[in-house]
DSSP file (Angstrom, degrees, kcal/mol; ACC not computed):
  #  RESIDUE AA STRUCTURE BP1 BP2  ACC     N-H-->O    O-->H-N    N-H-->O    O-->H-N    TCO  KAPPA ALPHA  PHI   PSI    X-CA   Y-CA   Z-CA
    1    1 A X              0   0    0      0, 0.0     2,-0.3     0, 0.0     0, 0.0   0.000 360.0 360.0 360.0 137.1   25.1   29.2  -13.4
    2    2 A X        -     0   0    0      1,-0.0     2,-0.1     3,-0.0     3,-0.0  -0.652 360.0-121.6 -96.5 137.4   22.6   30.7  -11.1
    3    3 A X        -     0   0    0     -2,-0.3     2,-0.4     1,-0.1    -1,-0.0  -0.575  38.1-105.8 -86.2 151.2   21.0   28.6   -8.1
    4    4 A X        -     0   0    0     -2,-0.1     3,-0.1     1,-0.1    -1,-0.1  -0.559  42.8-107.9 -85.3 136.4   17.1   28.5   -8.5
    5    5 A X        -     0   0    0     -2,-0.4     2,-0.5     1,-0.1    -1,-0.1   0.164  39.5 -96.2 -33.2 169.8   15.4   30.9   -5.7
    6    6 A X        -     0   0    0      1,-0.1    -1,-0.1     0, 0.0     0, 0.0  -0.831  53.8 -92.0-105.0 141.0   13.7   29.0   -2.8
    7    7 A X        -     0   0    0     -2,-0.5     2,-0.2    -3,-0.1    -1,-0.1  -0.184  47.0-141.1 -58.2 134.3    9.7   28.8   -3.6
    8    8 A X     >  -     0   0    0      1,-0.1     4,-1.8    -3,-0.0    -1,-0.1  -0.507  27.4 -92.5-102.8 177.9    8.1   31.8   -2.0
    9    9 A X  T  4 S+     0   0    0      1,-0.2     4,-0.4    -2,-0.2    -1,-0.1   0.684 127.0  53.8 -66.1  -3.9    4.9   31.7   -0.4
   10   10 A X  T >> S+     0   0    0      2,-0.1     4,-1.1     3,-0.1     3,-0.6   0.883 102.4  60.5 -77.9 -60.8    3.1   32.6   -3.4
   11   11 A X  H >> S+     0   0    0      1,-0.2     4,-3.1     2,-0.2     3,-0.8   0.920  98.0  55.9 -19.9 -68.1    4.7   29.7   -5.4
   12   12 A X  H 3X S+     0   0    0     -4,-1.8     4,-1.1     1,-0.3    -1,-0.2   0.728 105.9  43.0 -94.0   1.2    3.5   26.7   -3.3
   13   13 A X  H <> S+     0   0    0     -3,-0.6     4,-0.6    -4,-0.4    -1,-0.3   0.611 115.6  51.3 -81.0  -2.0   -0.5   27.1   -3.2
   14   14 A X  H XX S+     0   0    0     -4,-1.1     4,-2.0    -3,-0.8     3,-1.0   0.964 112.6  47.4 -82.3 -38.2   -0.3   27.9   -6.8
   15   15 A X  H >X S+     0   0    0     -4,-3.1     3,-2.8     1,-0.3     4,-1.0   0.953 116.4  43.5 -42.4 -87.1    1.9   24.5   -6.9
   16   16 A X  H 3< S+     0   0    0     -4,-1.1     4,-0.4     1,-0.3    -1,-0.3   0.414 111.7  57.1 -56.5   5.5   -0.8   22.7   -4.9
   17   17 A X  H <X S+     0   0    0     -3,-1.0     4,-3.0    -4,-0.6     5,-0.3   0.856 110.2  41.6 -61.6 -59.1   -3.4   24.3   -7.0
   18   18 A X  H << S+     0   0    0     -3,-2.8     4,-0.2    -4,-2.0    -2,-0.2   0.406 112.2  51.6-103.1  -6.8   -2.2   23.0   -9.8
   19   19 A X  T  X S+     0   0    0     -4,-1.0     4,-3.3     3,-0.1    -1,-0.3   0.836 111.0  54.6 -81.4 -50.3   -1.3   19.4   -8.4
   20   20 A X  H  > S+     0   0    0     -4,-0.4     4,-2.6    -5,-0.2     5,-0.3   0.959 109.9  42.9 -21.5 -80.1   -4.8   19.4   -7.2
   21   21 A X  H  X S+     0   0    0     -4,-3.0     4,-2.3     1,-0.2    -1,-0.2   0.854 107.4  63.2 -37.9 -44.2   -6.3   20.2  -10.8
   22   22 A X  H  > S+     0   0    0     -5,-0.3     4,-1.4    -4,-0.2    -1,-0.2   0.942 109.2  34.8 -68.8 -48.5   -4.1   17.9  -12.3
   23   23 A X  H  < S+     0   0    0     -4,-3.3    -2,-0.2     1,-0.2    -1,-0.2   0.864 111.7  57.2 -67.1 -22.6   -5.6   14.7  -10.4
   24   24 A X  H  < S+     0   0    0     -4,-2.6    -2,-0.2    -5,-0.2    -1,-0.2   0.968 110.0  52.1 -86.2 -52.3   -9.1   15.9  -10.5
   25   25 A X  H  < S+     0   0    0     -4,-2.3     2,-0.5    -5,-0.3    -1,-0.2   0.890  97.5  75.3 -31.2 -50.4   -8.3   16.0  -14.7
   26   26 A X  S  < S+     0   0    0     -4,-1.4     2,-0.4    -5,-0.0    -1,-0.1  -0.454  70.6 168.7-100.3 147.9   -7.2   12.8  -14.5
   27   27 A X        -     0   0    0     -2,-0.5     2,-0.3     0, 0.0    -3,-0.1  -0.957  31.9-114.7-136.4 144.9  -10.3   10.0  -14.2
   28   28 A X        -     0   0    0     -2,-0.4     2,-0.1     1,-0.0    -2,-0.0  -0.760  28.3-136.6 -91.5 141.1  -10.6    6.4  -14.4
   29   29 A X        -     0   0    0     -2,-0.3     2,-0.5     1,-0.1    -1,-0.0  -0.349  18.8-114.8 -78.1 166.0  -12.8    4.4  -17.3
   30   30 A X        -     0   0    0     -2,-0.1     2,-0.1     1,-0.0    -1,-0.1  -0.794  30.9-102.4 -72.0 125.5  -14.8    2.0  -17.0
   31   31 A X        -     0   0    0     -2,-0.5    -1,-0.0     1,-0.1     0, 0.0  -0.415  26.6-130.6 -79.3 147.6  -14.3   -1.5  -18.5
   32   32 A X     >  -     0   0    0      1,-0.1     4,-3.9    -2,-0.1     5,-0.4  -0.209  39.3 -98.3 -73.1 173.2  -16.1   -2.3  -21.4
   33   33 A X  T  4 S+     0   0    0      2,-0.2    -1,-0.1     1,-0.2     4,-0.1   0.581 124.9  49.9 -74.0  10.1  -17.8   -5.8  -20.8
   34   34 A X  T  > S+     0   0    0      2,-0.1     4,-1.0     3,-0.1     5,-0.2   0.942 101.4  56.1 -58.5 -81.5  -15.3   -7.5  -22.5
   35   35 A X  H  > S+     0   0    0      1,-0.3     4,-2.0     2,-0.2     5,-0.3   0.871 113.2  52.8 -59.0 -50.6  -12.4   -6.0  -20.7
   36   36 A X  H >X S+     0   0    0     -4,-3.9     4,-2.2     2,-0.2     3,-0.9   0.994 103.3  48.3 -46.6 -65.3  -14.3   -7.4  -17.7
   37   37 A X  H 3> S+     0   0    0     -5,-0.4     4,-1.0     1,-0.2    -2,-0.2   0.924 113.9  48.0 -50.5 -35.6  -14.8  -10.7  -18.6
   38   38 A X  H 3X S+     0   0    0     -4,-1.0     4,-1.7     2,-0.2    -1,-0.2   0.711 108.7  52.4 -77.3  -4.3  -11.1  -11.1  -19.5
   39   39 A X  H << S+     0   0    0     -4,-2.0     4,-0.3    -3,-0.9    -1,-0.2   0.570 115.9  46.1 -91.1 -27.2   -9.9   -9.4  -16.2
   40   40 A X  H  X S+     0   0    0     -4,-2.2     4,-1.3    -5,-0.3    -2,-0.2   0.623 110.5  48.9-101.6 -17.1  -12.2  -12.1  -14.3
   41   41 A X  H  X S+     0   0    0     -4,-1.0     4,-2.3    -5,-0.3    -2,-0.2   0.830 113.1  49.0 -88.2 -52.8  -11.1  -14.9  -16.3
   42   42 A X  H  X S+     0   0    0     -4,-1.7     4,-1.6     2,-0.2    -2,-0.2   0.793 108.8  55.0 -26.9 -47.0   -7.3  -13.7  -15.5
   43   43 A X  H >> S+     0   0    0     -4,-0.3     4,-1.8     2,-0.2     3,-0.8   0.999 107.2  49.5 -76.2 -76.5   -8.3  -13.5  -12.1
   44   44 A X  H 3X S+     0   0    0     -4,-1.3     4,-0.7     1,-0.3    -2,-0.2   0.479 110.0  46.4 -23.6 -40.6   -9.4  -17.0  -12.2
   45   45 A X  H 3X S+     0   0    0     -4,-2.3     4,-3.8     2,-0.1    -1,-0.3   0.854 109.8  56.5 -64.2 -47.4   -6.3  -18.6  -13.8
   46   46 A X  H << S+     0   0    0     -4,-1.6     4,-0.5    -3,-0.8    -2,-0.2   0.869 111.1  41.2 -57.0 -52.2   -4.2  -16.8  -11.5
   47   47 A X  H  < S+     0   0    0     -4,-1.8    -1,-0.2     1,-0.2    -3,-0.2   0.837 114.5  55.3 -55.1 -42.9   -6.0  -18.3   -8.2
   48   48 A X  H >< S+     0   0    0     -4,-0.7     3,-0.6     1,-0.3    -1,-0.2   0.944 110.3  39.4 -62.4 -40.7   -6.1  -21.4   -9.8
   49   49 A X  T 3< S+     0   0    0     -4,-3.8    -1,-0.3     1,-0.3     2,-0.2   0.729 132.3  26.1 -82.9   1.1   -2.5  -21.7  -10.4
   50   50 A X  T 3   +     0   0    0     -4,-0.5    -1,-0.3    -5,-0.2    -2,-0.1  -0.588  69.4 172.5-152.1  84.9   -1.4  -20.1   -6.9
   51   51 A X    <   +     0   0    0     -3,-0.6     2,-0.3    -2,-0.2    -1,-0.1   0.096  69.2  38.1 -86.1  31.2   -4.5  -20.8   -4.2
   52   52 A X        +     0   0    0     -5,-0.0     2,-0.3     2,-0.0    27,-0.2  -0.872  61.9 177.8 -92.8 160.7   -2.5  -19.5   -1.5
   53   53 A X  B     -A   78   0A   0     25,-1.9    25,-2.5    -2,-0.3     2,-0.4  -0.969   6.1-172.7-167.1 177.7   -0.2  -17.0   -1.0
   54   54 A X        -     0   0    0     -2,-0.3     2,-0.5    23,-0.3    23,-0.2  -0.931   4.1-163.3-167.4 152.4    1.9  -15.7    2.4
   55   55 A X        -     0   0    0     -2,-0.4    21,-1.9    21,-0.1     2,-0.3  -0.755  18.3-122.0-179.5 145.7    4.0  -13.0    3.2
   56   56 A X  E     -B   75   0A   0     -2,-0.5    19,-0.2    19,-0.2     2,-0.2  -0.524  32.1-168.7 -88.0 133.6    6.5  -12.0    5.8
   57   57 A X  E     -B   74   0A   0     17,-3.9    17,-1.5    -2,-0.3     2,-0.3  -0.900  21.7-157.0-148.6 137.3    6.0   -8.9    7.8
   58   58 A X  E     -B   73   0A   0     15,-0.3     2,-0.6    -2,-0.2    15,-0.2  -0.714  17.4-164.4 154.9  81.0    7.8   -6.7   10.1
   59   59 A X  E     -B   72   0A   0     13,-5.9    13,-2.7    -2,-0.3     2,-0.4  -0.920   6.5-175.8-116.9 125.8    5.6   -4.4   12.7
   60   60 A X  E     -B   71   0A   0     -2,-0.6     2,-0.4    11,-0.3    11,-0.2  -0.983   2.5-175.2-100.0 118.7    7.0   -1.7   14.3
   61   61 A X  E     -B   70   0A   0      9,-1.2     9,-3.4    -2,-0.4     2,-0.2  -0.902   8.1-171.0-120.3 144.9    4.6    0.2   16.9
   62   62 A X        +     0   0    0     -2,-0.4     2,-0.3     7,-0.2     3,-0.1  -0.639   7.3 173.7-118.9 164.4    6.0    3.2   18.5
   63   63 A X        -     0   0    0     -2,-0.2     3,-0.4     3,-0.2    -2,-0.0  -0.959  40.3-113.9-165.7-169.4    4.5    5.4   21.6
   64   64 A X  S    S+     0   0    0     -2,-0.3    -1,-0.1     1,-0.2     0, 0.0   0.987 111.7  62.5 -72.1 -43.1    5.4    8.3   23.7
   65   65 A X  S    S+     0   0    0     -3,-0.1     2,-0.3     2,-0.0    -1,-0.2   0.401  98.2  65.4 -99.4  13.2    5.6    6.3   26.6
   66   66 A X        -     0   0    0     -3,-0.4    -3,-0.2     1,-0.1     3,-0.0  -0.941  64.3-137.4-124.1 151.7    8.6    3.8   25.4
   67   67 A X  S    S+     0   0    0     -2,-0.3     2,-0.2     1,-0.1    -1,-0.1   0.769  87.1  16.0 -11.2 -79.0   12.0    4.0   24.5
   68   68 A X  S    S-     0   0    0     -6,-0.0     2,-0.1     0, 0.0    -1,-0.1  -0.834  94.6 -97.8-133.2 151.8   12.7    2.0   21.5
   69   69 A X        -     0   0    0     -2,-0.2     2,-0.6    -7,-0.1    27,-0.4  -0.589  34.3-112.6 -74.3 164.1    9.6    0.9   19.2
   70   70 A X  E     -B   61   0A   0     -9,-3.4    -9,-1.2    25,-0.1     2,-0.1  -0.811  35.8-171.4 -68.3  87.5    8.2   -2.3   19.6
   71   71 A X  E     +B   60   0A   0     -2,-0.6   -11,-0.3    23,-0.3     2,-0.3  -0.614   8.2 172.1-103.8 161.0    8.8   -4.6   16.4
   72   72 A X  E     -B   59   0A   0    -13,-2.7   -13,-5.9    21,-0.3     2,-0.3  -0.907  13.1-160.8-149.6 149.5    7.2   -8.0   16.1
   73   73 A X  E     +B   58   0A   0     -2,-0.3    17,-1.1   -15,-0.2    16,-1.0  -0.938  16.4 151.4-137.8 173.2    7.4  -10.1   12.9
   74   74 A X  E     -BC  57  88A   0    -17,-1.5   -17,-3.9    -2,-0.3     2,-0.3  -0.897  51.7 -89.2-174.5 178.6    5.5  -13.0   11.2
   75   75 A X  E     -BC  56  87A   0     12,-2.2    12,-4.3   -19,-0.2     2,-0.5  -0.702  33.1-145.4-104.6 141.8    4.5  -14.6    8.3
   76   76 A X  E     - C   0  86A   0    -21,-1.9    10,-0.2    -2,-0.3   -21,-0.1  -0.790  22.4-159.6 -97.9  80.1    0.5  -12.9    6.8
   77   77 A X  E     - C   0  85A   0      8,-1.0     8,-0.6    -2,-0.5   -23,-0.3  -0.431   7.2-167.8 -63.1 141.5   -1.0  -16.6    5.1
   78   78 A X  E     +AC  53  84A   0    -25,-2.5   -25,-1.9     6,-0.2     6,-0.1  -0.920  20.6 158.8-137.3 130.2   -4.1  -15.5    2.3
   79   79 A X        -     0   0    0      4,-1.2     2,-0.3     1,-0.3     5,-0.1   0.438  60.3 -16.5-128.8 -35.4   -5.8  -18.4    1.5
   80   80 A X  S    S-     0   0    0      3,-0.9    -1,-0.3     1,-0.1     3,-0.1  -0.905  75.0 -91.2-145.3 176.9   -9.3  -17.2    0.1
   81   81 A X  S    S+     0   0    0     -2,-0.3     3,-0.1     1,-0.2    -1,-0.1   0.647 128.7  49.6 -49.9 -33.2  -11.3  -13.9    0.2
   82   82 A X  S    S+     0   0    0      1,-0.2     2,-0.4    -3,-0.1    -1,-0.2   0.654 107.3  55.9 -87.3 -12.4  -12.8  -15.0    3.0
   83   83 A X        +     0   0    0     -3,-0.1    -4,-1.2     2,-0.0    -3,-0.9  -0.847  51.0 142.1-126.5  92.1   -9.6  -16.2    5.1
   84   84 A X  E     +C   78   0A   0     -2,-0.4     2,-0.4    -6,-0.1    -6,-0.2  -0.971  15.0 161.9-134.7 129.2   -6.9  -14.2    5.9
   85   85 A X  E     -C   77   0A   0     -8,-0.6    -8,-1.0    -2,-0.3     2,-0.3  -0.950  30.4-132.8-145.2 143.3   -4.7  -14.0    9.5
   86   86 A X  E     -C   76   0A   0     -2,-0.4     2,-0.3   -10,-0.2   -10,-0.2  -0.746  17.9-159.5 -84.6 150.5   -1.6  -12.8   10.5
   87   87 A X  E     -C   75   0A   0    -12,-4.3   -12,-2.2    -2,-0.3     2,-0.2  -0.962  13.0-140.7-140.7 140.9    0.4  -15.1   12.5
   88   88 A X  E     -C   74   0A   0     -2,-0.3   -14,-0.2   -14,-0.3     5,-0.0  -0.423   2.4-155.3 -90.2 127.6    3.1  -13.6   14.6
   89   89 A X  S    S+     0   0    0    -16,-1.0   -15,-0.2    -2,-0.2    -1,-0.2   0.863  78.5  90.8 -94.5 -48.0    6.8  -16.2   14.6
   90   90 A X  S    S-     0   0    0    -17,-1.1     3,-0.2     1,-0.1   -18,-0.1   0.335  72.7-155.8 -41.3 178.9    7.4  -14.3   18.1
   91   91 A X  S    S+     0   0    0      1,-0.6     2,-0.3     0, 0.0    -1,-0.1   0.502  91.4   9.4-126.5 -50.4    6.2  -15.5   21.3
   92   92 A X  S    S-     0   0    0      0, 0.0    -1,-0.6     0, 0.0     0, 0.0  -0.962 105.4 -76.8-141.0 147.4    6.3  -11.5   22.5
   93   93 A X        -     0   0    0     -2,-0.3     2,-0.7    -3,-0.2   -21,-0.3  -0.217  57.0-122.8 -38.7 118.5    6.9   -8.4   20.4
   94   94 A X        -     0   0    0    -21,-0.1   -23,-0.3   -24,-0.1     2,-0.2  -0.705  20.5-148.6 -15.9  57.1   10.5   -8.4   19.7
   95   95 A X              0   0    0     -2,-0.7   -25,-0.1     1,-0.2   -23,-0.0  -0.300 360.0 360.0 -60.7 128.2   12.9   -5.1   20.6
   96   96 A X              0   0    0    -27,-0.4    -1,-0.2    -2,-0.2   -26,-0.1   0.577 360.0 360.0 -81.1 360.0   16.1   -4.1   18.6
């Protein structure tokens, strides 16, 4: 069995032509005004039954002028559309 050649320089814009083409092909519809109303009605059960929601996260910030990155974690609370904060379980950013 023969190993496949390595792409030559000709190969990868015609690749990234042709990836290009391929998204530009592909388009999103519109929902009819049905499809809406049930998508908003969805939306609306969903909130109702879970009017909060939270999530744990994990920031690593890097620069030249450090070591090691800097990670800090906390919990993200989303409570409405209008009110959403991170809050940080650290007291100062955390290093591994």
């Amino acid at each position: 069995m023969h190993a496949l050649p390595p792409l030559t320089t000709l190969m990868r814009p015609v690749l990234a032509l042709f990836f290009i083409l391929c998204t530009l092909a592909v388009r999103a519809t519109e929902l009819t005004p049905a499809e809406a109303q049930a998508l908003l009605k969805n939306l609306q059960e969903h909130r109702a039954k879970y009017p909060s929601l939270s999530a744990d996260f994990v920031e690593e910030r890097t620069s030249h002028l450090l070591n090691k990155p800097i990670t800090s974690e906390g919990r993200s609370p989303f409570k409405s559309p209008t009110s959403s904060a991170a809050k940080s379980s650290a007291k100062a950013p955390v290093s591994p």
